[in-house]
C-alpha positions as CSV (number, residue, x, y, z in Angstrom):
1,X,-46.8,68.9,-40.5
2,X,-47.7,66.9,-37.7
3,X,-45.4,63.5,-36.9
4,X,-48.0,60.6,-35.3
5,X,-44.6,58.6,-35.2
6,X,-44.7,54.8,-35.9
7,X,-43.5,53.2,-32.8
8,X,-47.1,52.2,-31.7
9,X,-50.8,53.0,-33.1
10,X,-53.4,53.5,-31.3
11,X,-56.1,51.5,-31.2
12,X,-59.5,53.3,-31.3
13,X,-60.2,53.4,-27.7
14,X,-56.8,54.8,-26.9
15,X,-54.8,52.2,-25.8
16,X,-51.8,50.6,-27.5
17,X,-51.8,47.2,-28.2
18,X,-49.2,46.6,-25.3
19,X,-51.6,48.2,-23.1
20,X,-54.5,45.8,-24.3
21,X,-55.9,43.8,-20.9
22,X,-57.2,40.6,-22.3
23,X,-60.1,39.3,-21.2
24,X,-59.4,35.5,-19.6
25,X,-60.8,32.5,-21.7
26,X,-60.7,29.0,-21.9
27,X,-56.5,28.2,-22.5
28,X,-55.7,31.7,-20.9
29,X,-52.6,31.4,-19.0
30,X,-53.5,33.5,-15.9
31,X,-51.4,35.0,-13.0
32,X,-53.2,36.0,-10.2
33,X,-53.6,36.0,-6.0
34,X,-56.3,34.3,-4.6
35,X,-57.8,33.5,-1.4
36,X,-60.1,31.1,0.1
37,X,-61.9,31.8,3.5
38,X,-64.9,30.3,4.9
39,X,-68.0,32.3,5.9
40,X,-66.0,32.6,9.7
41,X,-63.0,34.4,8.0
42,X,-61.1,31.1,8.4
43,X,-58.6,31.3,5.4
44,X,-57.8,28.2,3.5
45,X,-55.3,29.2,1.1
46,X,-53.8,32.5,0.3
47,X,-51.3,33.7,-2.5
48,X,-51.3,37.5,-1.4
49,X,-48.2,38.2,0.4
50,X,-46.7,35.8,-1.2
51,X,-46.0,34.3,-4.7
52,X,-48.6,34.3,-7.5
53,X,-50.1,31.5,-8.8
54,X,-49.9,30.9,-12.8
55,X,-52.0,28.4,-14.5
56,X,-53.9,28.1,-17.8
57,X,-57.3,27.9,-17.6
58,X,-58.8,24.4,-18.0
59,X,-55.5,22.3,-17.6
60,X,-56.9,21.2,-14.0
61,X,-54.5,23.3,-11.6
62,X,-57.9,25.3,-10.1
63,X,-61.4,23.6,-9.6
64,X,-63.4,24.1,-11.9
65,X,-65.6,26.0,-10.2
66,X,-63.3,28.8,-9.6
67,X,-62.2,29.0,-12.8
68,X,-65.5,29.9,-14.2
69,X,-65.1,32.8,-11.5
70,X,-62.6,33.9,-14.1
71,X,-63.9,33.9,-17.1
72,X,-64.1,38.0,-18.6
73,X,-61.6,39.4,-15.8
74,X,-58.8,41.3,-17.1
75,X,-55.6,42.3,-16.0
76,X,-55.8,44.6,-12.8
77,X,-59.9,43.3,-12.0
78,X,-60.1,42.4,-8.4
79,X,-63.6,40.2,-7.6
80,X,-64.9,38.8,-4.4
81,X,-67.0,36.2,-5.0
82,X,-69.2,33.5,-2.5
83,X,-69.6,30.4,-3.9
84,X,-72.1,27.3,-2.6
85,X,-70.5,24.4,-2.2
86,X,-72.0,23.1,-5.1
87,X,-70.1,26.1,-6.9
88,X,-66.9,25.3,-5.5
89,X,-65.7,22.0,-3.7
90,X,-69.0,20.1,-4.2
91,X,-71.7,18.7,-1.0
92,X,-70.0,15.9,1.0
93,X,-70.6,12.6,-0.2
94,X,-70.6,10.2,2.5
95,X,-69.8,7.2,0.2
96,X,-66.1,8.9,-0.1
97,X,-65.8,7.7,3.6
98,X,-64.5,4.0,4.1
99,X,-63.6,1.7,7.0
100,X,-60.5,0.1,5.8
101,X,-58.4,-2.8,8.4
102,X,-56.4,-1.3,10.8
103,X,-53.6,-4.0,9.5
104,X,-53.2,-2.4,5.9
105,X,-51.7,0.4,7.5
106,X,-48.2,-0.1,8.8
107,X,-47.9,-0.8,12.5
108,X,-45.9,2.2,13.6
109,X,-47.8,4.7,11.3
110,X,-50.0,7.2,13.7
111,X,-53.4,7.0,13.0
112,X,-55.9,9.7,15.0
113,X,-58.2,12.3,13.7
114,X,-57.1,14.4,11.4
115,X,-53.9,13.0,10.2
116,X,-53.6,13.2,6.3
117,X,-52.4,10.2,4.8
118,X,-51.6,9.8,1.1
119,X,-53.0,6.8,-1.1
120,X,-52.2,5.3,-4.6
121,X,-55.3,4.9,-7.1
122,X,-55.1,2.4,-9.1
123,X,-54.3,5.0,-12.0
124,X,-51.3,5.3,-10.0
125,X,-52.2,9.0,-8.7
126,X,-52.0,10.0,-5.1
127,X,-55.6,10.6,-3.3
128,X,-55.4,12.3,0.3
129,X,-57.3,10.9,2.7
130,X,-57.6,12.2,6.5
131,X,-58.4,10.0,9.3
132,X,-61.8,10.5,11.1
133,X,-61.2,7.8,13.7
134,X,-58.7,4.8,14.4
135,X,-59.0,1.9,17.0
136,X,-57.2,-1.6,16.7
137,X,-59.9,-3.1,14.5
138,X,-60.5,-0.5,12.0
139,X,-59.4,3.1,10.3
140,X,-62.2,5.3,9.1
141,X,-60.7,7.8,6.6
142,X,-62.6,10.6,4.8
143,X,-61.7,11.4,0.7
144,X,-63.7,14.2,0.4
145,X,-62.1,17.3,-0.4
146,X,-61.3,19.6,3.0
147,X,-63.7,22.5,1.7
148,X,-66.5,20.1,0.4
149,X,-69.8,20.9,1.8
150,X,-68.6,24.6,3.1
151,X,-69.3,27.8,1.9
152,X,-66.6,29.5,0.2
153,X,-65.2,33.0,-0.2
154,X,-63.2,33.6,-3.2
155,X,-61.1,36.9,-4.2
156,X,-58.9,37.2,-6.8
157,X,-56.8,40.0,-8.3
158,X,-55.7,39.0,-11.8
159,X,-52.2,40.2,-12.4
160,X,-51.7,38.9,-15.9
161,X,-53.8,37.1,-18.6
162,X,-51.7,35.9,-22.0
163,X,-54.3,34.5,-24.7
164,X,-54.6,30.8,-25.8
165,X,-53.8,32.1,-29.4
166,X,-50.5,33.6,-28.7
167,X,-48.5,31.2,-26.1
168,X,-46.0,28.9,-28.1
């Protein structure tokens, strides 16, 4: 008589459960690497060589627009993606750039192009801005995100995906 044993069934494609790749939905937390370049090879941020990022899906650590890059991959996939900027950071709006008085800023503080400063929304959240030009009248400062309005290359290699329905 033949023993099957009863440490593990298989399922009927094979695989144990453990070895099971989940497919990533909404409330999926996710551990992956990622990179975005621009269309010039210009990388933005990169996780490889380096620590993974872990999120769940929808709780507003990624855009939105990469997540739904996401959606269906699986442990192990690896995709390469190029998103519009609609897709991914949005078009720049140029009613997220405002003159503000050069005296609202403190008098030592060095204002010149490109200089990130942080500012408080009323909601109490900090909103970078970075500065597009600076005399002694007036600071012109840009809140549109860095990427918006570029075209973006996105890879990803999913290194683990745990289901909505089993996280405590």
């Amino acid at each position: 008589m033949h023993s099957w044993g009863t440490k593990r069934p298989l399922r009927g494609d094979g695989l144990s459960d453990t070895d099971f790749r989940f497919p990533i939905t909404e409330r999926s937390t996710v551990t992956l690497h990622l990179s975005l370049s621009l269309e010039d090879g210009t990388v933005a941020e990169s996780t490889f060589g380096g620590e993974p990022l872990t999120f769940t899906l929808g709780d507003g650590a990624l855009d939105h627009g990469l997540e739904l890059g996401l959606y269906g991959l699986v442990r192990g996939d690896k995709q390469r993606l190029t998103l519009d900027p609609g897709q991914a950071f949005g078009q720049r709006d140029p009613d997220r750039v405002h003159t503000l008085p050069r005296d609202a800023f403190a008098a030592d503080m060095v204002l010149e192009p490109g200089v990130i400063i942080g500012f408080e929304t009323e909601a109490g959240e900090e909103l970078p801005g970075a500065v597009l030009e600076a005399d002694e009248q007036s600071v012109q400062v840009d809140f549109n995100h860095p990427l918006a309005g570029r075209t973006i290359i996105y890879e990803v290699e999913i290194l683990d995906v745990v289901p909505a329905e089993t996280e405590e």
